[in-house]
LUMVEXDREN-734294 format. One record per residue: residue in three letters; x, y, z of N, C-alpha, C in turn. Coordinates in steps of 0.1 Angstrom, whole numbers, plus 5000, padded with zeros to 4 digits. Each point is the difference from the previous one (the first is absolute). Layout:
% LUMVEXDREN-734294
ALAXYZXYZXYZ
...
This chain:
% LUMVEXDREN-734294
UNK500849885000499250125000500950125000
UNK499950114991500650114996499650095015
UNK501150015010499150095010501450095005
UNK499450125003500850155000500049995016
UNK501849985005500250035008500350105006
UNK500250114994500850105001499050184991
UNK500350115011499650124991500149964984
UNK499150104993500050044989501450074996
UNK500950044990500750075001498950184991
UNK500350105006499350134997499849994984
UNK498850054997499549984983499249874994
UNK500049925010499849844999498649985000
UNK499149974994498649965002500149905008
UNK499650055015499849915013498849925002
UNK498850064993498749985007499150044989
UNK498849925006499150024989498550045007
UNK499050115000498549965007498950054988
UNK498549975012499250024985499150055016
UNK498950134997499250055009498749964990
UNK499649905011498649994990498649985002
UNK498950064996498650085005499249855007
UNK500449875002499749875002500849925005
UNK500850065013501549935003499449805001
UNK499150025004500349835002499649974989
UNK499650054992499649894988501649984990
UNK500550135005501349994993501249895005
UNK500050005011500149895009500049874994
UNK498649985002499649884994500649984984
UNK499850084994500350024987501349924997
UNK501350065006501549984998499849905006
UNK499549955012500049885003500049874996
UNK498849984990499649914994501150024985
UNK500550104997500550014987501850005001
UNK500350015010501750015001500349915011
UNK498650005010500549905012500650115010
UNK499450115001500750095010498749985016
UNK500550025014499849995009499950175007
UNK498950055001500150125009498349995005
UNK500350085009498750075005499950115008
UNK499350145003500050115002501150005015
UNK500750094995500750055013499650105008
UNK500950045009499550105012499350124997
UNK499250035008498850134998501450124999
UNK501149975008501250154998500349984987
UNK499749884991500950044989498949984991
UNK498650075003499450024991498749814997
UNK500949985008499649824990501149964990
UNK500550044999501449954986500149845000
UNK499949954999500849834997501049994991
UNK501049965005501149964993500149874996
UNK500249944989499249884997501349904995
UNK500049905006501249905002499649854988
UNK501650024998499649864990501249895008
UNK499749895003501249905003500550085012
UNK499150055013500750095008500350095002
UNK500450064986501350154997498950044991
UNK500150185009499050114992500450024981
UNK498450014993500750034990499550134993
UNK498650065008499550084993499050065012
UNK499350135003498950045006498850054995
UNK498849925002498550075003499650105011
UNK500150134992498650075012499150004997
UNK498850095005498750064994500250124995
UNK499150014995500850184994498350095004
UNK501150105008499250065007500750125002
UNK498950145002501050104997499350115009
UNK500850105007499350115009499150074991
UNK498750025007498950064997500150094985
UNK499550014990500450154990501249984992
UNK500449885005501649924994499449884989
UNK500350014987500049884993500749905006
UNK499049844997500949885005501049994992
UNK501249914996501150004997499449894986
UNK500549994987499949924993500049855003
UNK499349944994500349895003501349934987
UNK500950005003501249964992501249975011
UNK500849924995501249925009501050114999
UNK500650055011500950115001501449945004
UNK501549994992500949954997500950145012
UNK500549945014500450075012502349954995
UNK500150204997501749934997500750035014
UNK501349925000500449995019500650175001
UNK500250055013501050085000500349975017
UNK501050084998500749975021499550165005
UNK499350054994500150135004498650034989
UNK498750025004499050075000499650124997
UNK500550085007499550185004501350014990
UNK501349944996501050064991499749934981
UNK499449925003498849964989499450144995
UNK499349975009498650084997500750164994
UNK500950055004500550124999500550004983
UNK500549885004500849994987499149964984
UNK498949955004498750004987499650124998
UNK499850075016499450134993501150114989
UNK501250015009501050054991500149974985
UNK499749844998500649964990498350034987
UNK498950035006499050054992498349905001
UNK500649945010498849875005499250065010
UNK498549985002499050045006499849895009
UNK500150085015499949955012498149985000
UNK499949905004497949955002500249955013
UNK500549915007500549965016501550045006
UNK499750155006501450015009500449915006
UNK501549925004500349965007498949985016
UNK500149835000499650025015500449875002
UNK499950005013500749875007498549865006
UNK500149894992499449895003500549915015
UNK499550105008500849905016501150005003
UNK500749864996501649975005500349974987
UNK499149954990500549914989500350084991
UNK500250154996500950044995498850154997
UNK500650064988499750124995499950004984
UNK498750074991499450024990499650144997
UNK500050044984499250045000499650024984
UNK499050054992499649924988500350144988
UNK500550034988500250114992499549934985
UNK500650094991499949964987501250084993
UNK500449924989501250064992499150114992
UNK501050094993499550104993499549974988
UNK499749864996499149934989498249955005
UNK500450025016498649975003499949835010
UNK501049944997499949905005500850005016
UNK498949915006499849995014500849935005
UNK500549955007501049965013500050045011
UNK500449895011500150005015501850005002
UNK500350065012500849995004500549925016
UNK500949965001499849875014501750055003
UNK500150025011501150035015499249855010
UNK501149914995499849885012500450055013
UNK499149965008500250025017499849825001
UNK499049965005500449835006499649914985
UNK499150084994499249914986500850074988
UNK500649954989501150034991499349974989
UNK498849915001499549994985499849864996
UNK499849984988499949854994501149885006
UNK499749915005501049945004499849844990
UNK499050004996499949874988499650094985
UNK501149974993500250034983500649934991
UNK499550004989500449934988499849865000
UNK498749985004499349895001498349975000
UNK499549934993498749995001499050025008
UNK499350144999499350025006500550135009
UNK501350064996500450075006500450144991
UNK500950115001500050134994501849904992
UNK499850074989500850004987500950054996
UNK499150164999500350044991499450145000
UNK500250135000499550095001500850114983
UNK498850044996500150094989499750124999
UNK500750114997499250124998499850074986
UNK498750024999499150054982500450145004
UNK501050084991500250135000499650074982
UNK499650135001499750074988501650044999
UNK500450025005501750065001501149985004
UNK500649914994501249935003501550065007
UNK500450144992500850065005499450075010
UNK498950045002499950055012499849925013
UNK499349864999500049965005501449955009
UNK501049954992501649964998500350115009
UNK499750135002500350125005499650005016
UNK498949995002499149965010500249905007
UNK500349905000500149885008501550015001
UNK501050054991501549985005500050135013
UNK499350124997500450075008499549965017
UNK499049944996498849985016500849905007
UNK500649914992499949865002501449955001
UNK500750094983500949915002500349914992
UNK498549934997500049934984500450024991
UNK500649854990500050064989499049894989
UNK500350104990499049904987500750004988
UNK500149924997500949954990499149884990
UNK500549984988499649944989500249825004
UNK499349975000499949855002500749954988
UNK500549905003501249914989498849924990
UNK499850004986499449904996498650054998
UNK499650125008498550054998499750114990
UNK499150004997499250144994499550035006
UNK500350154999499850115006499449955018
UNK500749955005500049955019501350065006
UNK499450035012501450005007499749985016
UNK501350005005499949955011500550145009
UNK499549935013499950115014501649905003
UNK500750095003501149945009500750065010
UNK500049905015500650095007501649965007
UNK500550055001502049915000500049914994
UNK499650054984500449924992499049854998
UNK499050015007499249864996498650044999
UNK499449964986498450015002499349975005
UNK498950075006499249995009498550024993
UNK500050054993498749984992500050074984
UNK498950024996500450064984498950134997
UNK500250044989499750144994499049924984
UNK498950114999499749974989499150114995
UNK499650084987499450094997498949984999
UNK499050095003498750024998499349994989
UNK501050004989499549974984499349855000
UNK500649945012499849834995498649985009
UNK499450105011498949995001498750054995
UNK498849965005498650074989500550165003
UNK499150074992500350125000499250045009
UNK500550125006499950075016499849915009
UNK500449894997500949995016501250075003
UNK500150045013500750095008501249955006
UNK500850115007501649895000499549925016
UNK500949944999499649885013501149905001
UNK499849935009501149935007499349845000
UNK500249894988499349865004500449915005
UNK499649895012500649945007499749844992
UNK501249964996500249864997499749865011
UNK499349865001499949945012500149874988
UNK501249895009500449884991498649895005
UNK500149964988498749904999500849884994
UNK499749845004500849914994499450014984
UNK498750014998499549964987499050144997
UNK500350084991499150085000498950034993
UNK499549874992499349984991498449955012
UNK500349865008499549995009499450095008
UNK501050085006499850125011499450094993
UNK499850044988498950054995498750035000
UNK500049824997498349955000499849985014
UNK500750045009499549965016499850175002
UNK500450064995499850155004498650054990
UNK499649964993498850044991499049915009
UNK500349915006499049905007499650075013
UNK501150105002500050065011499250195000
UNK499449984987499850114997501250124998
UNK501249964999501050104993500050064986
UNK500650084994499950044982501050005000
UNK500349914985501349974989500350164992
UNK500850085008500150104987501049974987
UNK501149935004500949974989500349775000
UNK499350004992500249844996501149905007
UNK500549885003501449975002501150014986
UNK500550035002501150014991501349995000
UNK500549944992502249995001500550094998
UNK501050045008500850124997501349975007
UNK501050024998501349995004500149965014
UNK499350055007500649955018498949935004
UNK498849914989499649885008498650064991
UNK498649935001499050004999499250075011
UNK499350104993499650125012498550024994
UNK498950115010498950024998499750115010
UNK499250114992499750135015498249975001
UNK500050015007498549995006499950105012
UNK498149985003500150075015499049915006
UNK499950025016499349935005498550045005
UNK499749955002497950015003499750144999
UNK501450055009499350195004500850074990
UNK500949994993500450074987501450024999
UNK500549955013501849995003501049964984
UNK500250024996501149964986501549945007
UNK500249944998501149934998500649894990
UNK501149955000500849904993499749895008
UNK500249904991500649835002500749964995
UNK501349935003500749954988501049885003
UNK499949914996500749845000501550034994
UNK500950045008501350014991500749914996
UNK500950064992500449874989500849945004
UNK501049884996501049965013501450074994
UNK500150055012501550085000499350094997
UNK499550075004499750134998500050075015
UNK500850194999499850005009498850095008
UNK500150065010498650055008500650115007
UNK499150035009500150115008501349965012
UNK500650095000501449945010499450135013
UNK500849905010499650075013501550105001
C-alpha cells in the first residue's frame, strides 16, 4: 500500500475535499464506489469527515454550509497544495495576483488552511500541517492520483504558481501540448488548457482517483446515479474517464498503465 509517511514537501498537492449540500449521501456515495470509510465528524469542525481507505486518510466530506447572506461553496473537489507556512502563503498569492476567498485560519491542532484562486480563476486550498499533514494512502485504488490544473493561460499561470509556490511547469516528455507541476524537480501533478475542455468551462483544478478497472467503475457510478461527462478512453498515462457524482462534483478516474508514473509525495 502506497502510504505517505512524512509532510508534503511545499507546492505539493497534499489533500483533496469536496463540501457537499448532502454530506451523507456523499458519504455513502464514495463509499460504495471507491470503498472509502467516513462518517460526520465533530460539531467544532463543522462535521468534516475525513474519509479513510485501508486505515490511512485519503480524502474529506463536509456539508456545505455557509454564514447567513453567504453563498454555499460549490459543490466541486478542491485540490489543497502543502506549505509549512500559511499566513506566508497566503501573502505571497496575494502578491503574486491570486484572490484570497478563505483567509487563513487554523483547524484545531491539525494544522492551518486557507482557500484562494489563481489569477485564471481556478480555485485551491492551502494546508500548513499541524498534527494531520494530509493524504496518507496514494497511488492506489480508490485513492488520490493525480491532480491537474485547466488553465486559459499558461504563462501566466507558470508565473503564478512559481512565484506563490515555487512551482514549476514544464513540458512533459512525449506529450502534446501537457505539462507537468514540479516540485525539486519531481512531478507532482499536470497542466492542461482549457481549449481541451467544453466551451466555458472555467479554470479549475481536477482531482484524479485510481480505480483498478475503469470501464466497470463506470457502470457502478451511473448505477449509482453519477454522470459520464467524458467516455473511458486511452491516453498515454493509463485509461481514464471525468464524470461527477449524484450532486454534480466532477472529477477523474483513471486505471494507470504499467509503469507509469503518478502523483509523487
Amino acid at each position: 500500500m502506497p502510504e505517505v509517511t512524512t509532510p508534503y514537501a511545499t507546492g505539493t498537492p497534499c489533500w483533496v475535499d469536496l463540501m457537499a449540500k448532502d454530506q451523507q449521501a456523499a458519504l455513502d456515495f464514495y463509499r460504495d464506489l471507491l470503498g472509502w470509510q467516513g462518517r460526520p465528524g465533530p460539531a467544532e469542525f463543522g462535521g468534516y469527515a475525513v474519509c479513510e481507505l485501508h486505515g490511512g486518510a485519503v480524502a474529506g466530506i463536509g456539508p456545505a454550509t455557509a454564514p447567513e447572506g453567504v453563498p454555499e461553496p460549490p459543490t466541486v473537489w478542491t485540490s489543497y497544495l502543502a506549505a509549512t507556512d500559511a499566513q506566508a502563503a497566503q501573502d505571497a498569492i496575494v502578491a503574486a495576483g491570486g484572490t484570497l476567498l478563505v483567509p487563513v485560519v487554523d483547524v484545531g491542532t491539525l494544522g492551518r488552511m486557507l482557500i484562494a484562486s489563481d489569477p485564471q480563476g481556478a480555485v485551491f486550498g492551502v494546508w500548513q500541517p499541524g498534527e494531520f499533514f494530509g493524504a496518507r494512502v496514494v497511488n492506489e485504488a480508490g485513492a488520490l492520483t493525480w491532480n491537474e490544473l485547466h488553465t486559459s493561460d499558461l504563462p501566466a499561470a507558470t508565473a503564478f504558481y512559481r512565484e506563490a509556490f515555487g512551482i514549476e511547469i514544464a513540458p512533459l516528455e512525449g506529450a502534446d501540448a501537457y505539462w507537468e507541476l514540479r516540485v525539486g524537480g519531481r512531478a507532482v501533478g499536470g497542466v492542461t488548457l482549457l481549449a481541451n475542455d467544453p466551451p466555458g468551462t472555467p479554470a479549475h483544478w481536477l482531482t484524479y482517483f485510481a480505480v483498478d478497472d475503469v470501464d466497470s467503475t463506470v457502470d457502478a457510478l451511473v448505477k449509482r446515479n453519477g454522470t459520464v461527462l467524458a467516455p473511458p478512453f486511452d491516453m498515454m498515462a493509463g485509461r481514464m474517464t471525468v464524470v461527477t457524482d449524484p450532486q454534480g462534483a466532477p472529477f477523474a478516474m483513471i486505471t494507470p498503465a504499467p509503469m507509469q508514473g503518478s502523483r509523487a509525495q
